[in-house]
NUNU-554457 format. One record per residue (C-alpha): z, x, y; residue in one letter. Coordinates in steps of 0.001 Angstrom, whole numbers, plus 500000, padded with zeros to 6 digits. Each point is the difference from the previous one (the first is absolute). Layout:
REM NUNU-554457
ZXYA ...
***
This chain:
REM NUNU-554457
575096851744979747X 500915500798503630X 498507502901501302X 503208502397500367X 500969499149496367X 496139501499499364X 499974503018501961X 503377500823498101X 498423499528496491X 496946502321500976X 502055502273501706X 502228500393496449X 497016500064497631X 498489503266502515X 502714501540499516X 500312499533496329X 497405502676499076X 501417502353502349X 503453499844498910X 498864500483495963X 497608502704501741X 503380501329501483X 501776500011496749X 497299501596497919X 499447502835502874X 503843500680499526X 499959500512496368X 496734501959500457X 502199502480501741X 502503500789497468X 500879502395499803X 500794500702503206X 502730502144499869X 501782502422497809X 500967498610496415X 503754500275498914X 500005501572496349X 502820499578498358X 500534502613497183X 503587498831498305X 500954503292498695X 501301503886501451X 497182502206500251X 499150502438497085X 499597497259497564X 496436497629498245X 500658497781502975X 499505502482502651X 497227502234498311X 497662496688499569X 501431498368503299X 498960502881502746X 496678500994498473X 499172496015499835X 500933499682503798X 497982502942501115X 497107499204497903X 499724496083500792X 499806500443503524X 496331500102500343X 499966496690498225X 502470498459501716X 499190499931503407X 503275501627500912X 502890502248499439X 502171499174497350X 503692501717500376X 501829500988497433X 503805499441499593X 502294500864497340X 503227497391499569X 501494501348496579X 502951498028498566X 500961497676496997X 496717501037498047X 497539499237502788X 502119496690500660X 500852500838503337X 496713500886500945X 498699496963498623X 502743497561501236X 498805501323503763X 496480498972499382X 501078496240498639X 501505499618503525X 497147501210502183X 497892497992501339X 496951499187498346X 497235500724502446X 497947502664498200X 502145503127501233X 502765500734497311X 498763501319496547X 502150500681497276X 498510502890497316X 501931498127497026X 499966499272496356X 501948499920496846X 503301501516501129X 499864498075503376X 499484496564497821X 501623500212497120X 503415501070501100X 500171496419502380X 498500498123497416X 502807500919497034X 502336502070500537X 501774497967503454X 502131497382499357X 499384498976503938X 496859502060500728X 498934500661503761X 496834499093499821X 497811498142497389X 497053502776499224X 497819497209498474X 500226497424503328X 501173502726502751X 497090501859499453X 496100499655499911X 498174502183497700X 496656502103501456X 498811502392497656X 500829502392497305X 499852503924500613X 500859501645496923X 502791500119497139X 501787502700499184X 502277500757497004X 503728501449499955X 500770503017498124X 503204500875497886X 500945503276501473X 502529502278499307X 501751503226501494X 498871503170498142X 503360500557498699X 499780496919498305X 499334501270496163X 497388497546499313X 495995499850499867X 499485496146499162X 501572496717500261X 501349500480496189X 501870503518500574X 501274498123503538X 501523496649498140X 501189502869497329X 501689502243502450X 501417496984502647X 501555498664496357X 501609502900499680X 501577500539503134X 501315496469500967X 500800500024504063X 498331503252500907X 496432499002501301X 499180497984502656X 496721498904501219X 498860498900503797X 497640498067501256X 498655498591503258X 502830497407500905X 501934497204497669X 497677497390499134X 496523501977500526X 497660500149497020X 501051503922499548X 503359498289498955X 498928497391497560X 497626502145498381X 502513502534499183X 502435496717498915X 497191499100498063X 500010503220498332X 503126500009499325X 499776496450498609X 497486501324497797X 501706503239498795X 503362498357499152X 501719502294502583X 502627498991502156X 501659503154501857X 497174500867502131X 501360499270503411X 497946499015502756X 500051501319503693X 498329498228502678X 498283501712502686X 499012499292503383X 496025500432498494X 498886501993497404X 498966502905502572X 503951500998499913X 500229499312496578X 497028502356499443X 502163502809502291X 503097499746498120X 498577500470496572X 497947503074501239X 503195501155500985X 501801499605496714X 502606497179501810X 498718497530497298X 498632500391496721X 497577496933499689X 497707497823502308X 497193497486499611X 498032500156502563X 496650498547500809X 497307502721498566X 497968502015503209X 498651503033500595X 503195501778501173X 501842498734497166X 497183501391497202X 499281503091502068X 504376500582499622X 499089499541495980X 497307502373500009X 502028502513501224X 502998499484498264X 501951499003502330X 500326496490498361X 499015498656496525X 498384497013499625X 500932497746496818X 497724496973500286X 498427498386502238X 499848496169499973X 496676498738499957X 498530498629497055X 497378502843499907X 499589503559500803X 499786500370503891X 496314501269500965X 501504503235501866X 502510500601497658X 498860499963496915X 502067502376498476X 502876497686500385X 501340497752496998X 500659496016500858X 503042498921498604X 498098497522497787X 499023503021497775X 503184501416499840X 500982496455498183X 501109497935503179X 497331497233499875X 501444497844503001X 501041502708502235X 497097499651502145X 500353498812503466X 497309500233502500X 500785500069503646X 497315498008501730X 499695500923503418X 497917497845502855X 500606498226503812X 501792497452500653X 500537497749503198X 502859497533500619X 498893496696498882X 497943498144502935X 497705502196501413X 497266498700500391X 496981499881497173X 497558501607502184X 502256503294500585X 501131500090496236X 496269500205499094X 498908502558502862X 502839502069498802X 499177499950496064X 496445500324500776X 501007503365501952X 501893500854496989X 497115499234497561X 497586502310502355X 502921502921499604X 499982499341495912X 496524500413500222X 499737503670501748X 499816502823497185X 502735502365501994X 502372497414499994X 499468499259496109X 500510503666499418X 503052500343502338X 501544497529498101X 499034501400496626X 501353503343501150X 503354498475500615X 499889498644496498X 499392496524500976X 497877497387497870X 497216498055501733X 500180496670498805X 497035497569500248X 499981498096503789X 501454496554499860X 499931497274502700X 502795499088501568X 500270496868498229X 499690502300496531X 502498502903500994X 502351496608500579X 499970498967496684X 499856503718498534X 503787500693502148X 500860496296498646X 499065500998496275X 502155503640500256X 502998497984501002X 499810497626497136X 499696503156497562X 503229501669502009X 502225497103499630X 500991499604495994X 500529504017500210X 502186500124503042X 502266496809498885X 500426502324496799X 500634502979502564X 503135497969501395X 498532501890502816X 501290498626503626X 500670501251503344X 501565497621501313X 
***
């Protein structure tokens, strides 16, 4: 081997160490910058109570600021759609979940973005159920006197809900499936924070929103009634209220899962420092009660590779009752 051809070789396997040194050193840094957070919904709403406290409180197991953003729209779609086209270096998080993967999954004919490729799963946070709620000047006090009374008086009620396509939507169409009513019209809102201000203000009679603190503190003082809530068991800080699998609606449960996602690519080693921080938070008793306040279930941690197949298995259990739905939005 001549002698230049051997200084070259040397000179490459040197440098070999230094350059993986190089690459390990700049993943060691992440993050080392402020953290895009994505929440895909209007503030007011389950989205933006768990989203804000999760940013503040992560920090310190982060390694950085993470800056929140609300992009409502198209039941979290549009908030969602913006994260598939970011790139996928560690510094765009999306706060998703049921309503942000569902809707794409079965309910688009030419969906704009494909929640189960598009996006990488991190880690759970918590699940929270929707409740059936009603005006006071509705004249009902359970799901049975509501089907009796909507009956009744075809075309007069209307329910909203956080945006066409968003799991407030199909779990009042599932409802409805379920009761064997038809005129119940629904009204789409930008977010279920406006929803939540027009039925306080008596412009609608009905909304399903996702159950928080705001929206049982409204109940408590009368401002609102709650029918059901959607969960297949009581709610630990609201005991008081009635699932609608008591009141004889065995199906009507529907769980909004909520947890981080990052556009599909980034790489393993910032997926796992972020769900790691995100196991640390799930571990710290404030944040456990915080969430339990807002009348939020903790569910069990999963690994990434677990919460994967747990979104994979509630989209399989969606899809026979939305084809029955006829439910599109596009």
């Amino acid at each position: 081997m001549k002698r230049r051809q051997f200084l070259r070789l040397g000179i490459a396997a040197a440098a070999a160490p230094a350059i993986a040194t190089g690459r390990a050193a700049a993943q060691a840094k992440y993050p080392d910058r402020p953290i895009r957070f994505i929440v895909p919904f209007p503030p007011g709403g389950a989205y933006d109570y768990i989203g804000r406290q999760w940013a503040e409180r992560v920090k310190g197991y982060m390694g950085n600021t993470v800056v929140v953003e609300n992009m409502g729209g198209a039941g979290g779609g549009v908030g969602a759609a913006f994260v598939t086209r970011q790139r996928p270096d560690g510094y765009t998080l999306l706060l998703g979940g049921a309503t942000t993967h569902i809707t794409e999954a079965l309910l688009k004919t030419k969906p704009t973005y494909d929640p189960l490729k598009d996006l990488e799963p991190v880690s759970g946070i918590a699940v929270t159920a929707f409740a059936i709620t009603v005006h006071p000047s509705v004249p009902a006090k359970d799901l049975k006197e509501l089907v009796a009374y909507v009956k009744a008086n075809p075309g007069k009620l209307s329910y909203g809900s956080a945006g066409h396509g968003s799991l407030n939507h199909l779990t009042g169409e599932l409802f409805k499936l379920r009761a064997g009513i038809k005129d119940l019209t629904h009204v789409p809102y930008r977010g279920a924070g406006p929803a939540l201000n027009d039925i306080l203000a008596g412009q609608i009679p009905m909304i399903v929103p996702a159950m928080t603190a705001t929206v049982q503190q409204h109940h408590e003082t009368g401002k609102l009634r709650i029918l059901a809530v959607t969960h297949g068991t009581r709610l630990k800080a609201a005991p008081n209220l009635p699932t609608a699998v008591e009141q004889g609606f065995p199906d009507v449960v529907a769980p909004n899962y909520i947890g981080l996602y990052f556009p599909t690519g980034t790489p393993k080693e910032i997926v796992e420092h972020v769900g790691q921080a995100n196991l640390k938070l799930m571990a710290d008793k404030s944040f456990q009660d915080f969430l339990v306040k807002g009348t939020f279930e903790i569910e069990p941690p999963l690994s990434t590779a677990k919460y994967k197949e747990y979104v994979e298995s509630e989209i399989r259990r969606w899809r026979p009752i939305v084809s029955a739905m006829g439910v599109k939005i596009d």
